[in-house]
KESEZA-947560 format. One record per residue: x, y, z of N, C-alpha, C in turn; residue number from 1; residue in three letters. Coordinates in steps of 0.05 Angstrom, whole numbers, plus 5000, padded with zeros to 4 digits. Atoms other than C-alpha are relative to their C-alpha. Example, Ala and Ser with C-alpha at 12.3 -4.5 7.8 and 13.67 -1.06 7.14 Angstrom:
BEGIN
[[5018 4976 5000] [5246 4910 5156] [5018 5024 5000] 1 "ALA"]
[[4984 4976 4999] [5273 4979 5143] [4985 5022 5014] 2 "SER"]
REM end
This chain:
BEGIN
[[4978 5017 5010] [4631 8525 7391] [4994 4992 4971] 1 "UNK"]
[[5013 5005 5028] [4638 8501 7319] [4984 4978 4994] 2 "UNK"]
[[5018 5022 4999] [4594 8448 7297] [5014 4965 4996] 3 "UNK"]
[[4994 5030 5000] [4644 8392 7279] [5029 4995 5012] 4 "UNK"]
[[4976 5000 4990] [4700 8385 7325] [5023 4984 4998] 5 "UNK"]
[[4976 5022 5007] [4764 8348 7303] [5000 4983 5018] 6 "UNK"]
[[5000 5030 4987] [4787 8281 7325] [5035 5012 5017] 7 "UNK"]
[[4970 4999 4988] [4849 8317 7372] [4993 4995 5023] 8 "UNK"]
[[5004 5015 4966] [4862 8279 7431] [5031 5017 5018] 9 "UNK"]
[[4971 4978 4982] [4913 8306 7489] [5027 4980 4990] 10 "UNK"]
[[4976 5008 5011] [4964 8266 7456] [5012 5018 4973] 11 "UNK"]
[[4990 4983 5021] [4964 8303 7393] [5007 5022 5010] 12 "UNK"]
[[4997 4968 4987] [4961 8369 7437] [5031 4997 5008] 13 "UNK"]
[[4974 4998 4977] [5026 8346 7474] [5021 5003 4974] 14 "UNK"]
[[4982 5003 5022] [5057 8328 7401] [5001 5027 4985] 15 "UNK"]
[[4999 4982 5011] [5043 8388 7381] [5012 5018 5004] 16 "UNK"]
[[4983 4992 4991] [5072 8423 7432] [5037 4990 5007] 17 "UNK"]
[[4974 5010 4999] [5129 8379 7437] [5020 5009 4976] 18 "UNK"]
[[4988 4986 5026] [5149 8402 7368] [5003 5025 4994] 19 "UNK"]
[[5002 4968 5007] [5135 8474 7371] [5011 5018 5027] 20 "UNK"]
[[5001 4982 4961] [5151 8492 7445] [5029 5018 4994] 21 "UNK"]
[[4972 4997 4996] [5234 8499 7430] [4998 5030 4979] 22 "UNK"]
[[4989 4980 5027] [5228 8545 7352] [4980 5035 5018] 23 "UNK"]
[[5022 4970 4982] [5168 8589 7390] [5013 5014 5028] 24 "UNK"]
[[4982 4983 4983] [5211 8597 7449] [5022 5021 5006] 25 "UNK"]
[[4973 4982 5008] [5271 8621 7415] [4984 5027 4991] 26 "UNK"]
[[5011 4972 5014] [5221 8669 7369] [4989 5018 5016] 27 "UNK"]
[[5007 4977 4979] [5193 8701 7431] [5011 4999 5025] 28 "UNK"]
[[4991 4996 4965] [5238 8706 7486] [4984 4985 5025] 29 "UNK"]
[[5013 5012 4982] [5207 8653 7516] [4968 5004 5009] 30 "UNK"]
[[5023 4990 4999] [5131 8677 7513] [4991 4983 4984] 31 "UNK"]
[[5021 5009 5031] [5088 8625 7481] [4978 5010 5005] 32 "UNK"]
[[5031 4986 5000] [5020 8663 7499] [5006 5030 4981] 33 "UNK"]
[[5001 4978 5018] [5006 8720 7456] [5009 5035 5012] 34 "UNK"]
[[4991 4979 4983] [5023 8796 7471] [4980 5020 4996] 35 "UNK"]
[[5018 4975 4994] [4987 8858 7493] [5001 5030 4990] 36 "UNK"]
[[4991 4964 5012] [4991 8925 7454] [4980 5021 5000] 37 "UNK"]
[[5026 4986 4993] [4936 8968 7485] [5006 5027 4981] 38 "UNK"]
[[4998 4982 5021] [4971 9022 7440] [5020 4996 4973] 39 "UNK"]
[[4988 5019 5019] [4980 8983 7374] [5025 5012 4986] 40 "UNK"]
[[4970 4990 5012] [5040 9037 7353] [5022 5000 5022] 41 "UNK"]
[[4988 4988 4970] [5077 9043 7417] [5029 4982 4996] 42 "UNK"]
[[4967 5009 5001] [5136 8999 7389] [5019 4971 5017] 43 "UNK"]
[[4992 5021 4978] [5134 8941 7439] [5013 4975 4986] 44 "UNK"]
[[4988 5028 5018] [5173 8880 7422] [4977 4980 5013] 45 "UNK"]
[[5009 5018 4993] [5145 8818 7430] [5006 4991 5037] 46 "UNK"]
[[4991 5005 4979] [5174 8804 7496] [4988 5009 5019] 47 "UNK"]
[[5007 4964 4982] [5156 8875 7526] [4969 4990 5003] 48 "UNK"]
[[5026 4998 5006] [5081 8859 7498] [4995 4972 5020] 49 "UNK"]
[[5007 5031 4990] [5077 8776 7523] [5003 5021 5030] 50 "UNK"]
[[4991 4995 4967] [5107 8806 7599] [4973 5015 5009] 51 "UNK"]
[[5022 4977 4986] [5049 8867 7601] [4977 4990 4999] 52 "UNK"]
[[5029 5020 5002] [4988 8811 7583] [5006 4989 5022] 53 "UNK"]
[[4986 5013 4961] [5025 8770 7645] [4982 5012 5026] 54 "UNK"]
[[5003 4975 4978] [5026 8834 7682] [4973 4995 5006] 55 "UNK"]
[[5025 4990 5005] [4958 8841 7670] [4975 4987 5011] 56 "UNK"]
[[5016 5027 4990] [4927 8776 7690] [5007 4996 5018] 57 "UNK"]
[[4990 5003 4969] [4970 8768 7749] [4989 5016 5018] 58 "UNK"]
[[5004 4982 4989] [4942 8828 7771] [4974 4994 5011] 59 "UNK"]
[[5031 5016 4981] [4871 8796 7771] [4997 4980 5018] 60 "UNK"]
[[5002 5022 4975] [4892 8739 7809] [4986 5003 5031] 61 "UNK"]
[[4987 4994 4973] [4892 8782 7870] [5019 4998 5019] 62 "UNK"]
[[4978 5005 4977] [4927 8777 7934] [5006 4967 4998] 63 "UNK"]
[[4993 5033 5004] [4967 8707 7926] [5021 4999 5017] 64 "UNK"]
[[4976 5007 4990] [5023 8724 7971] [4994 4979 5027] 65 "UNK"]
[[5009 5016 4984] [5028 8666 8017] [4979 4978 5003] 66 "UNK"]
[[5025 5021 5014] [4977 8624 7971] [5024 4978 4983] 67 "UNK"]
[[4989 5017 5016] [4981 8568 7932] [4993 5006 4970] 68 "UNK"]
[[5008 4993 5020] [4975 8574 7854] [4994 4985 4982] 69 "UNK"]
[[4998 5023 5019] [4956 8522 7807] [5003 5022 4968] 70 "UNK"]
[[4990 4992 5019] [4984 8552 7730] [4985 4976 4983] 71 "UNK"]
[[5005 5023 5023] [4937 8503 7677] [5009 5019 4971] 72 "UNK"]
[[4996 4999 5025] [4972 8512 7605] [5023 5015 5011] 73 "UNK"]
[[4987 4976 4987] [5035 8540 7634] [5026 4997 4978] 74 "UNK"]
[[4973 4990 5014] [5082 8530 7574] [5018 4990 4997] 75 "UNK"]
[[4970 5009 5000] [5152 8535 7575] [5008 5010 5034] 76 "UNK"]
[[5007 4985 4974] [5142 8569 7649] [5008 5022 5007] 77 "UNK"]
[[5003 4965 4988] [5151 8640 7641] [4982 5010 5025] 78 "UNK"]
[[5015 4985 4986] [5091 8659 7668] [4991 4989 5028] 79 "UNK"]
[[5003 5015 4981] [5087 8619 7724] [5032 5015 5025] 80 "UNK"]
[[4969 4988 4990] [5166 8641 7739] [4992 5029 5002] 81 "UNK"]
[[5005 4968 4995] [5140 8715 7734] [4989 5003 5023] 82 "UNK"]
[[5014 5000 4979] [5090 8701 7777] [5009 5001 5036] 83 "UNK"]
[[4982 5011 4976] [5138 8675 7834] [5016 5028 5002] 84 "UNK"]
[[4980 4978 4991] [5186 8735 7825] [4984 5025 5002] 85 "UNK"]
[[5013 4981 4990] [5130 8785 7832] [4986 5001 5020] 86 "UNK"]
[[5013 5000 4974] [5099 8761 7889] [5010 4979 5014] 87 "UNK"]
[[4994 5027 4978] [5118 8712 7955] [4968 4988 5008] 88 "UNK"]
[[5020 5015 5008] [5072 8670 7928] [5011 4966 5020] 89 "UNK"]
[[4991 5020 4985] [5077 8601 7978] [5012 4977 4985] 90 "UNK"]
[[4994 5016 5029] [5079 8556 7908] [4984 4994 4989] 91 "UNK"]
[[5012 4996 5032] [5062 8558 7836] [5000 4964 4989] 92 "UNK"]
[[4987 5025 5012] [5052 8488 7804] [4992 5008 4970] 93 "UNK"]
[[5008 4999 5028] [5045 8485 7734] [4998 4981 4977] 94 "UNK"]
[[5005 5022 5020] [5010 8436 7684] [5002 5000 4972] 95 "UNK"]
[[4997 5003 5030] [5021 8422 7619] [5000 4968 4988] 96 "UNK"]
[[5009 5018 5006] [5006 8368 7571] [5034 4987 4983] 97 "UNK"]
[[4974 5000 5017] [5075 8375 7534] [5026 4986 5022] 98 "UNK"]
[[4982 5005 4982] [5135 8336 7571] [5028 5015 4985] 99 "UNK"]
[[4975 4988 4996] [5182 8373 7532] [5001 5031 5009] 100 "UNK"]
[[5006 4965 4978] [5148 8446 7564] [5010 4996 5031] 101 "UNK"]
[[4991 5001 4961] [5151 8409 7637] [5030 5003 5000] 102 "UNK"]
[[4964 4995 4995] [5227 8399 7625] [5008 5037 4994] 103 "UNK"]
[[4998 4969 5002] [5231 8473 7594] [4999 5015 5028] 104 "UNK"]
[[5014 4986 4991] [5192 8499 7641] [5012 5002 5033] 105 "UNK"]
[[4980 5002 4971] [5232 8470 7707] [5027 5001 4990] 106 "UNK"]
[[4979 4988 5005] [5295 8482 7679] [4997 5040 5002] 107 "UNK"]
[[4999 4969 4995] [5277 8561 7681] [4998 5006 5021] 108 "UNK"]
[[4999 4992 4966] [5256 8557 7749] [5024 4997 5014] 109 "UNK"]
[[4971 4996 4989] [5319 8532 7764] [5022 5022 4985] 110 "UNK"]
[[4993 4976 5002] [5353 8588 7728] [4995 5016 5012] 111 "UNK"]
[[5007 4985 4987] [5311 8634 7755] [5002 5008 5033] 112 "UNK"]
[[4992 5002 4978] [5326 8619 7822] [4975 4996 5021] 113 "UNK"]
[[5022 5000 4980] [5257 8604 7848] [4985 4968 4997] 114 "UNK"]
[[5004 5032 4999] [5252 8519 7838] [4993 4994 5030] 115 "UNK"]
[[5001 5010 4977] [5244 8517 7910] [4965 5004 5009] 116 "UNK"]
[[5029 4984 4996] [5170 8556 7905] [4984 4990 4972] 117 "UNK"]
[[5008 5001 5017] [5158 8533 7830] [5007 4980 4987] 118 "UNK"]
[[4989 5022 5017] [5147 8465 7799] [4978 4994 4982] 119 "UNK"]
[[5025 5005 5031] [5113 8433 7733] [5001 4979 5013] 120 "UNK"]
[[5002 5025 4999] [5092 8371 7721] [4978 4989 4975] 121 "UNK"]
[[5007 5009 5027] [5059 8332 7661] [4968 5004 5003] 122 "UNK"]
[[5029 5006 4984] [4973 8333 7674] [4984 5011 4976] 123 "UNK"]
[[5013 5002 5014] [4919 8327 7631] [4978 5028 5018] 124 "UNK"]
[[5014 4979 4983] [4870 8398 7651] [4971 4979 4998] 125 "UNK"]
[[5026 5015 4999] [4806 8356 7639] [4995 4970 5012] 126 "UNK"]
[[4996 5026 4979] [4834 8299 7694] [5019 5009 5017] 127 "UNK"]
[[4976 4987 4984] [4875 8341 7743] [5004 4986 5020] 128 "UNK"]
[[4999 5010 4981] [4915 8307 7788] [5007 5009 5026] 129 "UNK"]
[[5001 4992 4970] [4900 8342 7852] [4976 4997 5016] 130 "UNK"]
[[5023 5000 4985] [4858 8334 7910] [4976 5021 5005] 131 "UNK"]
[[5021 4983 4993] [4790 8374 7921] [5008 5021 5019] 132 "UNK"]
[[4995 4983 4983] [4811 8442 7952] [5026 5001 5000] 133 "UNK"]
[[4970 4988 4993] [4880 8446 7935] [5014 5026 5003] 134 "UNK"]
[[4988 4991 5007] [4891 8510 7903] [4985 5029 5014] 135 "UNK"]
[[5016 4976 4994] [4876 8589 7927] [4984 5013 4981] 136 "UNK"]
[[5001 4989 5019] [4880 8612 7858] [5014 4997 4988] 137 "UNK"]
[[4992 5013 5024] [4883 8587 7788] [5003 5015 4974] 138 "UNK"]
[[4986 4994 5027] [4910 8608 7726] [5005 4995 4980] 139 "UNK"]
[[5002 5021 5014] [4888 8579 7660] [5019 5023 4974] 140 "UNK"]
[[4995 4978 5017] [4931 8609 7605] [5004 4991 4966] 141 "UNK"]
[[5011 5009 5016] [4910 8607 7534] [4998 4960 4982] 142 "UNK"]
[[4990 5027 4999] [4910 8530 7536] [4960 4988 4993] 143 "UNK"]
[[5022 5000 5006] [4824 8524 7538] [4981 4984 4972] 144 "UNK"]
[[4999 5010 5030] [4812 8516 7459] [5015 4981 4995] 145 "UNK"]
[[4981 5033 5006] [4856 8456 7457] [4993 4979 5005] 146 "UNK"]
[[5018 5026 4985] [4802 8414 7500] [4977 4991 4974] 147 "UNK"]
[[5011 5000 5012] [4760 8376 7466] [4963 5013 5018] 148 "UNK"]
[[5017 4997 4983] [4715 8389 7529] [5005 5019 5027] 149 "UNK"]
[[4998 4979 4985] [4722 8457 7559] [4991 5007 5034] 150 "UNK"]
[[5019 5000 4978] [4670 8452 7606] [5011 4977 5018] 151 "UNK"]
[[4979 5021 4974] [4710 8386 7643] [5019 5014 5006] 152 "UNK"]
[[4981 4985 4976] [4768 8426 7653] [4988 5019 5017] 153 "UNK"]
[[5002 4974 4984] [4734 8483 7685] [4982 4986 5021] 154 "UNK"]
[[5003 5016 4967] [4707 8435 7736] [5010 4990 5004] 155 "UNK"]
[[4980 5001 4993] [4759 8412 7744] [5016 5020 5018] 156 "UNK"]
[[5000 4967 4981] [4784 8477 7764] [4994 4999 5029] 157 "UNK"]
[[5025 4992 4982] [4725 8494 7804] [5005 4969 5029] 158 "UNK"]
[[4998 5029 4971] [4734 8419 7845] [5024 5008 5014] 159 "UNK"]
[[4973 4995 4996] [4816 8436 7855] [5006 5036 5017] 160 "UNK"]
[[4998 4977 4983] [4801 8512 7878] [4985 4992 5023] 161 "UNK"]
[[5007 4989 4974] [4791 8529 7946] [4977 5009 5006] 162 "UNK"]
[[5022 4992 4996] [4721 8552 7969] [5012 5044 5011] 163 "UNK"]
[[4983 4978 4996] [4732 8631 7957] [5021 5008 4984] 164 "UNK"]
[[4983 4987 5020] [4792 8628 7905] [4990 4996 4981] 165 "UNK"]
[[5002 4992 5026] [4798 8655 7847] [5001 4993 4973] 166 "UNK"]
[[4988 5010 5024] [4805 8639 7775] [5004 5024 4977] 167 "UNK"]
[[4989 4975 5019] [4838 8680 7718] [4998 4982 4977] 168 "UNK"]
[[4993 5022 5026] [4835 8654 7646] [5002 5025 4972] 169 "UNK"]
[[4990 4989 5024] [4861 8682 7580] [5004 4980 4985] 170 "UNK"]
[[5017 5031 5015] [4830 8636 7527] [5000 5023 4966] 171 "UNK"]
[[5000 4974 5022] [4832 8661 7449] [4969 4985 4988] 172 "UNK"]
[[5031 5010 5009] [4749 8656 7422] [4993 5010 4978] 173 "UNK"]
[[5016 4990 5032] [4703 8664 7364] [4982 5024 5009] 174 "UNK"]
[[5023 4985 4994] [4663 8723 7365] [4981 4989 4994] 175 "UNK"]
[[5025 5009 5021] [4621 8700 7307] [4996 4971 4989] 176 "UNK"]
[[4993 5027 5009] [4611 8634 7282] [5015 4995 4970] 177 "UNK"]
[[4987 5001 5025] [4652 8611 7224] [4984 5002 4982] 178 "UNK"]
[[5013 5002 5026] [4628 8633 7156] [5000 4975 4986] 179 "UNK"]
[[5006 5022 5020] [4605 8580 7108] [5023 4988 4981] 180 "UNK"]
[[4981 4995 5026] [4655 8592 7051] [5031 4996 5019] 181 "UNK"]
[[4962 5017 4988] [4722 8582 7108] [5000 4987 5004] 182 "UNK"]
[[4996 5008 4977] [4698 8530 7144] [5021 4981 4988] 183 "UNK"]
[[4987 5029 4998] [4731 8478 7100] [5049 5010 5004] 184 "UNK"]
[[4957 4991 5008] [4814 8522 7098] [5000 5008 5039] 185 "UNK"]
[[4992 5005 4971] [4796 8535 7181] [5000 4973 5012] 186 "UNK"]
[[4998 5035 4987] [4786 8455 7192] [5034 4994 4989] 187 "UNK"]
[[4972 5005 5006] [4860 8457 7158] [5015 5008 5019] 188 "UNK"]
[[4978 4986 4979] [4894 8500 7201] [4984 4998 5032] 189 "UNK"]
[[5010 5013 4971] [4854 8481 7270] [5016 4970 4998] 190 "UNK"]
[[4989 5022 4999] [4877 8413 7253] [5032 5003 5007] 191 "UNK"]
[[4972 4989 4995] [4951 8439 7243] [5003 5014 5022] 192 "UNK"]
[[4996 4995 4976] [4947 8474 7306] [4981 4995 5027] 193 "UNK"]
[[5013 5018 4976] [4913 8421 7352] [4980 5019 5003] 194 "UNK"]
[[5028 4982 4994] [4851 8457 7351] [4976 4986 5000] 195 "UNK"]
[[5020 5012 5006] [4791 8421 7366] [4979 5011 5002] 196 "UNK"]
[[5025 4983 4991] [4741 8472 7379] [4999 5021 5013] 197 "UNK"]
[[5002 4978 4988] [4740 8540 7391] [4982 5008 5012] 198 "UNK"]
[[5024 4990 4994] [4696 8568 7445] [4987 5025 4985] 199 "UNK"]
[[5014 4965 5001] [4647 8627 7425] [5004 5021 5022] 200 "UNK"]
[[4991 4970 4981] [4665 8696 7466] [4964 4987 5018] 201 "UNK"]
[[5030 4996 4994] [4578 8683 7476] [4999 4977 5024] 202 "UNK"]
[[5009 5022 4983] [4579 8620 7509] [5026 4993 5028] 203 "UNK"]
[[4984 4994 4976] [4638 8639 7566] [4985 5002 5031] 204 "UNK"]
[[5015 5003 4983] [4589 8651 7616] [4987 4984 5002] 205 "UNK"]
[[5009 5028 5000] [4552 8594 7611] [5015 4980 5008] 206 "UNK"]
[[4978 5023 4996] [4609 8546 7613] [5016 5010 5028] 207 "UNK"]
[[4991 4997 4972] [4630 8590 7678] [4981 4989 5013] 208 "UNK"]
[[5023 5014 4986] [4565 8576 7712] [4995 4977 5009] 209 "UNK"]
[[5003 5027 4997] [4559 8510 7700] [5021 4987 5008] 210 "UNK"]
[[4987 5014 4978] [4621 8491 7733] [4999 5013 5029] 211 "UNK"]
[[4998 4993 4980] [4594 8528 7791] [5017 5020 5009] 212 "UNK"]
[[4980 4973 4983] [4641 8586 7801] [4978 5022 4985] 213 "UNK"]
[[5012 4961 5003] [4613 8667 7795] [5017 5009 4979] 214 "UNK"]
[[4983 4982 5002] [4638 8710 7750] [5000 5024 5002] 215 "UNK"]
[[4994 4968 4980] [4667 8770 7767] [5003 5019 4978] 216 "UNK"]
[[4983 4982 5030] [4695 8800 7699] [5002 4983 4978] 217 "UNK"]
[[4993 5005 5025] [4699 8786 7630] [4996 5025 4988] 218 "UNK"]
[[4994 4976 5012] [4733 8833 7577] [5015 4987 4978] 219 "UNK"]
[[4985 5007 5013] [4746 8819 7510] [5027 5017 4982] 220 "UNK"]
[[4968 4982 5010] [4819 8845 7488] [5014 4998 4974] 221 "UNK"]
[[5001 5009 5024] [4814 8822 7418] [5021 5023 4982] 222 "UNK"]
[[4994 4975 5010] [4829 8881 7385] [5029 5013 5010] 223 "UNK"]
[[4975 4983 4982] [4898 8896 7429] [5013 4977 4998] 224 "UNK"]
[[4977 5020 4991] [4926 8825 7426] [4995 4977 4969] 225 "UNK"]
[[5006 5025 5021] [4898 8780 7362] [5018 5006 4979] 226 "UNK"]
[[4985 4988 5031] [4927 8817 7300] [5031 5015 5008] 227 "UNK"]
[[4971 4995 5000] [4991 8842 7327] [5015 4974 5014] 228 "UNK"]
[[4992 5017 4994] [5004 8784 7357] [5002 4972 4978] 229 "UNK"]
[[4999 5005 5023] [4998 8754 7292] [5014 5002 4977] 230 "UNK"]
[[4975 4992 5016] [5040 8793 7254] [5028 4996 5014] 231 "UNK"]
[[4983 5008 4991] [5088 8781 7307] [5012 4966 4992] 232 "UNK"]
[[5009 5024 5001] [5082 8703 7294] [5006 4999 4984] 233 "UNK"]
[[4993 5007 5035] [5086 8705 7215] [5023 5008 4995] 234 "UNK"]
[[4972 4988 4998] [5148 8754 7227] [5021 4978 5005] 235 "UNK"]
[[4982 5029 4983] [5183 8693 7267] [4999 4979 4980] 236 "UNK"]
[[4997 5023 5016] [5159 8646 7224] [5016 5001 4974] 237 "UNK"]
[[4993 4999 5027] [5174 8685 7147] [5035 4994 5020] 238 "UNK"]
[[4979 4994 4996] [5246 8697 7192] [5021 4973 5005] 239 "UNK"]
[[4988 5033 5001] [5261 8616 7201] [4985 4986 4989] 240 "UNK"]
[[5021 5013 5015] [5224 8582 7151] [5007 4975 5010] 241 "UNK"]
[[4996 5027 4997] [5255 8522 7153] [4999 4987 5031] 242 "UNK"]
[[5011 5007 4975] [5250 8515 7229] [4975 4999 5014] 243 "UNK"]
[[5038 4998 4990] [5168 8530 7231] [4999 4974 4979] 244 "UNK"]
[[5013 5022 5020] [5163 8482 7173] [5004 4968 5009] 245 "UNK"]
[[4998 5031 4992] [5196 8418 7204] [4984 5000 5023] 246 "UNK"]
[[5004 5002 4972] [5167 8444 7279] [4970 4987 4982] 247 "UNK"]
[[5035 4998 5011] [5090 8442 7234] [5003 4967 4983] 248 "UNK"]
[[5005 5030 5015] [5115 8378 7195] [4998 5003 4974] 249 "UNK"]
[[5009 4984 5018] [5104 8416 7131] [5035 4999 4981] 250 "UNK"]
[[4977 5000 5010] [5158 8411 7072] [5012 5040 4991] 251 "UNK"]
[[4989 4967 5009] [5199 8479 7066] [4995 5012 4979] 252 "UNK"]
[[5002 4981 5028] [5181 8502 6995] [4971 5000 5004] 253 "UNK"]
[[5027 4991 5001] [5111 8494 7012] [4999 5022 5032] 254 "UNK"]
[[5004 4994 4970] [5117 8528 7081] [4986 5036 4988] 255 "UNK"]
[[5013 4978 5003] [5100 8601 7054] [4978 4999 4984] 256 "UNK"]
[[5038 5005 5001] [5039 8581 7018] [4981 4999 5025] 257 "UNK"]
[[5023 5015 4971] [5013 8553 7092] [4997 5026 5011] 258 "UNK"]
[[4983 4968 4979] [5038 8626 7126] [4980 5021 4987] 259 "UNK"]
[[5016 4981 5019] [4996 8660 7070] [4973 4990 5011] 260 "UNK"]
[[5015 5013 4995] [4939 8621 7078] [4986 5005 5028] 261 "UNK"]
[[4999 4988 4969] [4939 8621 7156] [4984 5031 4999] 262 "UNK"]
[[5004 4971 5012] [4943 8693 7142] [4973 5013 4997] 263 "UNK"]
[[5037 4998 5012] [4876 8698 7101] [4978 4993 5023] 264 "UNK"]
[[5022 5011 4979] [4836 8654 7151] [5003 5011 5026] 265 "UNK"]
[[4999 4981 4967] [4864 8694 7212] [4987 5031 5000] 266 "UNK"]
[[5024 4979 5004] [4836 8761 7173] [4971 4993 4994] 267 "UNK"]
[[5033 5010 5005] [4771 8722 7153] [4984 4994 5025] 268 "UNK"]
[[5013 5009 4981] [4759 8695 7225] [4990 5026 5021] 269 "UNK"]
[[5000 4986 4986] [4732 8744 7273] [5009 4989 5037] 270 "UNK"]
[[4991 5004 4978] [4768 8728 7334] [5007 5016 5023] 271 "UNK"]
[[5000 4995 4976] [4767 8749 7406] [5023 4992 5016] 272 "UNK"]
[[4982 5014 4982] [4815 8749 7466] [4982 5010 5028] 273 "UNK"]
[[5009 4995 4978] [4782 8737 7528] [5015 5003 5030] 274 "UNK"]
[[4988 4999 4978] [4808 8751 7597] [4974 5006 5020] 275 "UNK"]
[[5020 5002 4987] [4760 8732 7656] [5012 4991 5029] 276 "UNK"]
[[4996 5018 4961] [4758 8722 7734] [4972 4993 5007] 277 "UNK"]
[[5023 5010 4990] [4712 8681 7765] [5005 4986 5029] 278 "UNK"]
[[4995 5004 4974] [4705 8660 7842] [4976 4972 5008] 279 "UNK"]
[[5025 5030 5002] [4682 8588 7871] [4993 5017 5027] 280 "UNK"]
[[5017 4991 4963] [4625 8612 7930] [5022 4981 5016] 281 "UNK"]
[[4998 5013 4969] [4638 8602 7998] [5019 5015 5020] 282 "UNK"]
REM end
């Protein structure tokens, strides 16, 4: 992790998202997690790409039909709502820190037609409010890096799963540690996007361990989801300036300086996308 971790508390996280949940929703068809392009020409929209990372992780879950699912970082509740319509899953809940995602997020279910199997609700991941052994199999989705204390949510987790379920997580990490010469234009933009501390790709296993669960898999997908998922992002943003600039707080004539910038420190950083399952014994 980096060495001096901002002062963001889950209030700023929620304000953060409260502000950004609606312009990011519109710019990706409802996908705020990043997208998957295992063949970086292949032409995928954004949509196509967010659904096949879904795909992808749902797949690790395992068998859930007839389970319960706890969803931590679930959004605007796509992926949670995918989840439900791909499998007779018993019910999905889904946490988030944002109250204007929970409203999002249960409004789709009720579109979607599966509110009866799929509900949010407001919850801090590093104070979950459920009892010991609630869940079969959990689902953290790139939400991780926003803690100031990674390692409480994931026992958290680990207390809330079942003895035997599963956990899935898609978390975005550092390979390397921040160079010298960015650290002070990445403490800018971590700050601007509630960032208090990125894990290292290195120290993933460790922080599984120590909340007591196994892991089963880790694979980092860096390379298939960071940089096009990026250019996707700057695309949305150069394409509504003035709607990223009020969502960020940022005055419009400066907003493509920030986009540039960004930019630079997103090719300077070496960044990872992890996707991992891990299982609590028993």
């Amino acid at each position: 992790m980096t060495d001096t971790p901002r002062n963001i508390t889950p209030d700023h996280v929620a304000d953060h998202y409260d502000r950004l949940t609606d312009v990011l929703d519109e710019a990706s068809e409802g996908n705020l997690h990043f997208g998957y392009w295992p063949a970086p020409h292949d032409g995928s929209s954004v949509e196509v790409a967010a659904a096949r990372l879904a795909d992808h992780v749902i797949h690790k879950l395992g068998e859930v039909a007839g389970r319960r699912v706890l969803n931590v970082g679930c959004d605007s509740g796509k992926p949670a709502v995918r989840l439900a319509l791909a499998t007779p899953v018993d019910e999905v809940v889904g946490v988030t820190i944002s109250p204007v995602q929970v409203d999002r997020a249960t409004a789709r279910a009720e579109r979607e037609g599966v509110a009866d199997r799929v509900r949010f609700q407001r919850a801090d991941a590093m104070q979950l409010p459920f009892p010991d052994d609630s869940f079969d199999a959990v689902w953290v989705v790139e939400c991780l890096f926003h803690l100031h204390s990674p390692a409480q949510a994931l026992g958290e987790i680990a207390r809330v799963l079942r003895p035997g379920g599963r956990l899935a997580v898609m978390d975005i990490v550092l390979r390397e540690p921040i160079a010298a010469q960015e650290r002070e234009a990445y403490e800018r933009a971590a700050s601007m996007f509630a960032i208090p501390d990125h894990i290292e790709l290195a120290e993933y296993p460790r922080l599984i361990s120590g909340a007591g669960l196994r892991l089963e898999e880790l694979a980092d997908l860096g390379d298939d989801i960071i940089g096009p998922s990026h250019q996707a992002l700057e695309a949305a943003a150069l394409a509504k300036p003035d709607a990223f600039a009020a969502a960020f707080g940022v005055k419009s004539d400066q907003f493509d300086g920030h986009v540039a910038e960004f930019k630079r420190i997103g090719a300077a950083l070496d960044l990872g996308y992890v996707v991992l399952t891990a299982r609590r014994p028993g």
